[in-house]
C-alpha positions as CSV (number, residue, x, y, z in Angstrom):
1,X,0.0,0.0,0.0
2,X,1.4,3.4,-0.8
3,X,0.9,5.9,1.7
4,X,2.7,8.7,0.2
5,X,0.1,11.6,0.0
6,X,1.4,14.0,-2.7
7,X,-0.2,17.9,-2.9
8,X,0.2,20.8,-4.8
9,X,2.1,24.0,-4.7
10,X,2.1,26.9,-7.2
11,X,3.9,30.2,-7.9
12,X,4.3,32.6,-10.5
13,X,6.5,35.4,-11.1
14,X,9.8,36.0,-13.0
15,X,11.2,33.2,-15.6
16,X,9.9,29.5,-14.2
17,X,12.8,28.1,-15.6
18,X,14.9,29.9,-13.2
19,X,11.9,28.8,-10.4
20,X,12.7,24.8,-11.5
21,X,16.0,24.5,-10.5
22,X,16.1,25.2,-6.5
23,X,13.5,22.4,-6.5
24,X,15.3,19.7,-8.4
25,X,17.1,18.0,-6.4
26,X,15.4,18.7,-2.4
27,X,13.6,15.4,-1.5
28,X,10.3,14.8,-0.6
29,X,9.6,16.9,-4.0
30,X,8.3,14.7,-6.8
31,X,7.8,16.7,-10.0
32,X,7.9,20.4,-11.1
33,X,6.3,21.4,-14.1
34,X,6.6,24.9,-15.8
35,X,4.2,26.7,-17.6
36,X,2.0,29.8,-17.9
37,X,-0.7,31.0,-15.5
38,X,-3.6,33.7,-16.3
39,X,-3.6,35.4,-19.4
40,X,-6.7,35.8,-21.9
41,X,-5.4,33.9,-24.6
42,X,-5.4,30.3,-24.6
43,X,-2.4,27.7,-25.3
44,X,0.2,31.1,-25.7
45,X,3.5,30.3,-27.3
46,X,6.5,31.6,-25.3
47,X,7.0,34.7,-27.8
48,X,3.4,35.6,-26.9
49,X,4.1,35.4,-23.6
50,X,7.2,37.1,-23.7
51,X,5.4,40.5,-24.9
52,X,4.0,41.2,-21.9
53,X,0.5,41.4,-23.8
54,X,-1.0,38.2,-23.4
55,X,-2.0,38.6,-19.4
56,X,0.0,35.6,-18.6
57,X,2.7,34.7,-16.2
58,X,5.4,32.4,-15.7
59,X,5.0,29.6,-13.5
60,X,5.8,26.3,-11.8
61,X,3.3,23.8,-10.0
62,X,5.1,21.5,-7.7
63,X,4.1,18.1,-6.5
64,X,5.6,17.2,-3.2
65,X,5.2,14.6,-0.2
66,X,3.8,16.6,2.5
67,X,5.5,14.2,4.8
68,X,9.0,15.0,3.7
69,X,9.0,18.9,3.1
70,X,6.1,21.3,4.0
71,X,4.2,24.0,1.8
72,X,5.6,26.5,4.7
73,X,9.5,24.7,3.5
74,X,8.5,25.3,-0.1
75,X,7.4,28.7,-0.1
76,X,10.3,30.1,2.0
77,X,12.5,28.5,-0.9
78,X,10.4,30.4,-3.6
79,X,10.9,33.2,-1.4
80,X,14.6,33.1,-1.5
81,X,14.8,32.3,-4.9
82,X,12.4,34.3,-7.3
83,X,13.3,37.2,-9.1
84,X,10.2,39.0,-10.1
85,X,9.5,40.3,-13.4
């Protein structure tokens, strides 16, 4: 029986490839997937995105083992970490 529980964290702001890599390698964090959050137009291509016209921002959603690392552990290393637009 697998008793890991997994839940979900996610930030936006500044590039979200520079928001996956301080959550690579820290355990108890399963997956982090980039993309774009917001925005009124739908399925943007990065360019789109990248003009600042489209509404959307950056962003990563993080799956994580709320037995290994807590939302409070994850957000203080978001904190730390992101550089704003």
């Amino acid at each position: 029986m697998d008793t890991n529980r997994n839940e979900l964290a996610t930030f936006a702001g500044g590039c979200f490839w520079c928001m996956v890599s301080p959550f690579d390698q820290i355990p108890g964090i399963n997956k982090v997937i980039s993309g774009y959050t917001g925005g009124h137009i739908e399925n943007p291509s990065y360019e789109q995105v990248c003009s600042q016209e489209t509404g959307h921002y950056e962003a990563v959603q993080i799956s994580f083992d709320p037995e290994q690392i807590s939302y409070e552990q994850i957000l203080e290393i978001y904190l730390a970490t992101n550089r704003p637009y």
